[in-house]
LONUNU-174491 format. One record per residue (C-alpha): x, y, z; residue in three letters. Coordinates in steps of 0.5 Angstrom, whole numbers. Example, Ala and Ser with C-alpha at 12.3 -4.5 7.8 and 13.67 -1.06 7.14 Angstrom:
BEGIN
     u     v     w rest
    25    -9    16  ALA
    27    -2    14  SER
END
This chain:
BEGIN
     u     v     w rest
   231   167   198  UNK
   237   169   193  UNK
   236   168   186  UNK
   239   162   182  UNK
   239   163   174  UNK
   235   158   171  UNK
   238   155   165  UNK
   232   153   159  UNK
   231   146   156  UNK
   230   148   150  UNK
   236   146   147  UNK
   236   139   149  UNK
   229   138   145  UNK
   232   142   140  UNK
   238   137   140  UNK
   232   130   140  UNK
   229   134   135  UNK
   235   135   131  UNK
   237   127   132  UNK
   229   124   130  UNK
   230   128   123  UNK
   237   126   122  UNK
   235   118   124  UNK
   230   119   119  UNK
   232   122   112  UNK
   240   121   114  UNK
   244   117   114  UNK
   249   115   120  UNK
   253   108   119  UNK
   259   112   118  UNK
   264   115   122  UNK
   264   121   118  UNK
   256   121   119  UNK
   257   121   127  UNK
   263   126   126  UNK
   257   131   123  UNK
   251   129   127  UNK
   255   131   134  UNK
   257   137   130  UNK
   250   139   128  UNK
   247   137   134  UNK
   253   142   138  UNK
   252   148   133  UNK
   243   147   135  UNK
   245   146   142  UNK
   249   153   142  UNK
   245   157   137  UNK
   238   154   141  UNK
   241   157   149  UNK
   244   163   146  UNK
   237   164   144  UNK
   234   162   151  UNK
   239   164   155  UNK
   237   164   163  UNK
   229   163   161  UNK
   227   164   168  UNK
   230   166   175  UNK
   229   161   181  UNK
   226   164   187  UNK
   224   171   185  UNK
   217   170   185  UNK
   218   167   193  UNK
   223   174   193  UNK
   219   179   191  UNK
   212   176   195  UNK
   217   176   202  UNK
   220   182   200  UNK
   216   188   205  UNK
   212   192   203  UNK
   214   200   203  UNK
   210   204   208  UNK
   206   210   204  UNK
   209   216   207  UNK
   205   220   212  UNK
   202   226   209  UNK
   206   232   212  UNK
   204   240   212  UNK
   212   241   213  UNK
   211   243   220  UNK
   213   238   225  UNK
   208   241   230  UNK
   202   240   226  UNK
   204   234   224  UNK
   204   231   230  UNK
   197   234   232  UNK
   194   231   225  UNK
   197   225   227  UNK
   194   225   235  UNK
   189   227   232  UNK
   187   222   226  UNK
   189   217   233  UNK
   183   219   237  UNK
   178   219   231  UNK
   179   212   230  UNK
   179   211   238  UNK
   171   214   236  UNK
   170   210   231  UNK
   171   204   235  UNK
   167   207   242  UNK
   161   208   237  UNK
   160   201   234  UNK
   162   199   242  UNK
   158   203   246  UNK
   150   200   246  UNK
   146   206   248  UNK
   144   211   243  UNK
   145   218   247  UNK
   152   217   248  UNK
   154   214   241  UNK
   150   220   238  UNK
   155   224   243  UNK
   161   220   241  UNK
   159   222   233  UNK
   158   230   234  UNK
   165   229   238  UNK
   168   226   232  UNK
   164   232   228  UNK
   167   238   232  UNK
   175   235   233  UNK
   176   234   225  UNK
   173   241   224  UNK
   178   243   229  UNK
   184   240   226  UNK
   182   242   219  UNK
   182   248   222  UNK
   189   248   224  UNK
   192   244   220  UNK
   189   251   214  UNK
   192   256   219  UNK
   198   253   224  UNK
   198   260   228  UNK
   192   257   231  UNK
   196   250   234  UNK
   197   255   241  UNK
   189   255   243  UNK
   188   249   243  UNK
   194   246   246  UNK
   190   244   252  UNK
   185   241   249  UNK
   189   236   246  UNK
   194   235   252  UNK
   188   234   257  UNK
   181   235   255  UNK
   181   231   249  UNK
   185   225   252  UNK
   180   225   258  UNK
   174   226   254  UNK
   177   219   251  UNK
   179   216   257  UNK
   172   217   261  UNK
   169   213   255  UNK
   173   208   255  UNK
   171   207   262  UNK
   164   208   260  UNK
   166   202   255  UNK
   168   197   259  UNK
   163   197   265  UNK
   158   197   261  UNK
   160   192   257  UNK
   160   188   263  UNK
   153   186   264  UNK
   153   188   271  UNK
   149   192   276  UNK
   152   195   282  UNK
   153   201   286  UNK
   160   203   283  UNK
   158   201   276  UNK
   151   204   275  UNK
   154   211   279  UNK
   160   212   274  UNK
   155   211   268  UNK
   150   216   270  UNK
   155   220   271  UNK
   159   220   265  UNK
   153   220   261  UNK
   151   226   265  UNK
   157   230   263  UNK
   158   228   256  UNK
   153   234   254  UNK
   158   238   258  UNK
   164   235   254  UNK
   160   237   247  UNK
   159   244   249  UNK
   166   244   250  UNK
   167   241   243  UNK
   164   247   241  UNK
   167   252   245  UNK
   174   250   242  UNK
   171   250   235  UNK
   168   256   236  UNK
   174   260   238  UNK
   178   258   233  UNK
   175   263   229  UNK
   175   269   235  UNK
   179   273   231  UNK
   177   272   224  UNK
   170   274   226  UNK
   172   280   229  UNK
   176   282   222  UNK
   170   281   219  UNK
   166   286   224  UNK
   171   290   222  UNK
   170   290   216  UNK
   164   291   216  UNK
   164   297   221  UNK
   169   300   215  UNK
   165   299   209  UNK
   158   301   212  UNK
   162   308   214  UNK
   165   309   208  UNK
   158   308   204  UNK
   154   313   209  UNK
   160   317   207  UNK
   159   317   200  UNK
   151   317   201  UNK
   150   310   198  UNK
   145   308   203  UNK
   139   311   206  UNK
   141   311   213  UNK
   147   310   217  UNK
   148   303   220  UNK
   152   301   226  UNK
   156   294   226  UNK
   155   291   232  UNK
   162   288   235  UNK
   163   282   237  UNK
   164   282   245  UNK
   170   280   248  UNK
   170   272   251  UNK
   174   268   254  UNK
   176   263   249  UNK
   179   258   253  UNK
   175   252   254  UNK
   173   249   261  UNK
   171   242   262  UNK
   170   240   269  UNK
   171   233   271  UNK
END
């Protein structure tokens, strides 16, 4: 709505004032009392809407309430890629979220929560050290949309209030992988600290040498190290 300046009234009450005072104490049955009195009047009339000149604005309020609201900015790492996984990732929490208030049966929803769990600690972990956005690559272009894919189906049917065969059968099955699915989870989770565990290893192994060297412990202790595994994690649909 565009904005209209307002003039105030003020210098009219002034000027009925102005001319209720005069009326009463003046007098006005001459020309030259009149000649005065518009003078008077005139001058109070300016003096009065220089003060209150343009006491409102018509339509600003409707303007401003119309106006859009700015859009807070996204949180951002500077990198794109991180971005863009913090982003699909803050997506699919809140796809959890909502599975879990819809999905009745106890033992999914407890493995709908524990999903929520692991991938925030998942993306928290990237989001800390960006060199690990490869590892989880297949994680977030397959393993996690089909983990969401299959409770949305889990949802829907049993959200229908029907037994039958096609019905009963994909429930059992999808409920009957989602400890497969947390497993998964997990593994993903876990892998991500592959080589931080093996730099604390080594440092172990580092330190224990040195203090037997220098006599600072009874015997000589070995580190063990952490075997090599595969840090890829396979979920099989």
């Amino acid at each position: 709505m565009e904005e209209k300046a307002r003039k105030s009234v003020a210098p009219f009450y002034a000027v009925a004032v102005v001319a209720l005072v005069w009326g009463v104490l003046l007098p006005l049955y001459r020309v030259k009392h009149y000649i005065l009195f518009a003078a008077v009047c005139a001058g109070v009339f300016f003096a009065v809407s220089a003060v209150c000149k343009n006491a409102g604005v018509i339509g600003g309020a409707e303007a401003s309430a119309a106006a859009p609201k700015e859009k807070p900015q996204e949180e951002t790492t500077g990198n794109a890629d991180v971005d863009k996984m913090l982003k699909e990732g803050k997506m699919a929490i809140s796809e959890m979220k909502r599975l879990d208030e819809n999905i009745a049966d106890p033992g999914i929803s407890a493995d709908i929560v524990r999903l929520e769990q692991v991938s925030t600690k998942i993306f928290e972990a990237v989001k800390e050290d960006p060199k690990k956005l490869p590892k989880i690559r297949k994680f977030m272009d397959y393993y996690l949309p089909t983990t969401l894919k299959l409770l949305n189906a889990y949802d829907r049917m049993s959200a229908t209030g029907v037994s039958g065969e096609n019905i009963d059968a994909t429930l059992t099955k999808v409920e009957g992988m989602m400890r497969n699915i947390v497993a998964a989870f997990e593994k993903q989770l876990d892998s991500l600290y592959g080589a931080d565990a093996l730099d604390i290893s080594t440092d172990i192994t580092v330190l224990e040498t040195m203090m037997a060297r220098e006599g600072l412990t009874e015997q000589t202790l070995q580190a063990q190290t952490l075997p090599a595994d595969d840090t890829d994690i396979k979920l099989e649909l």
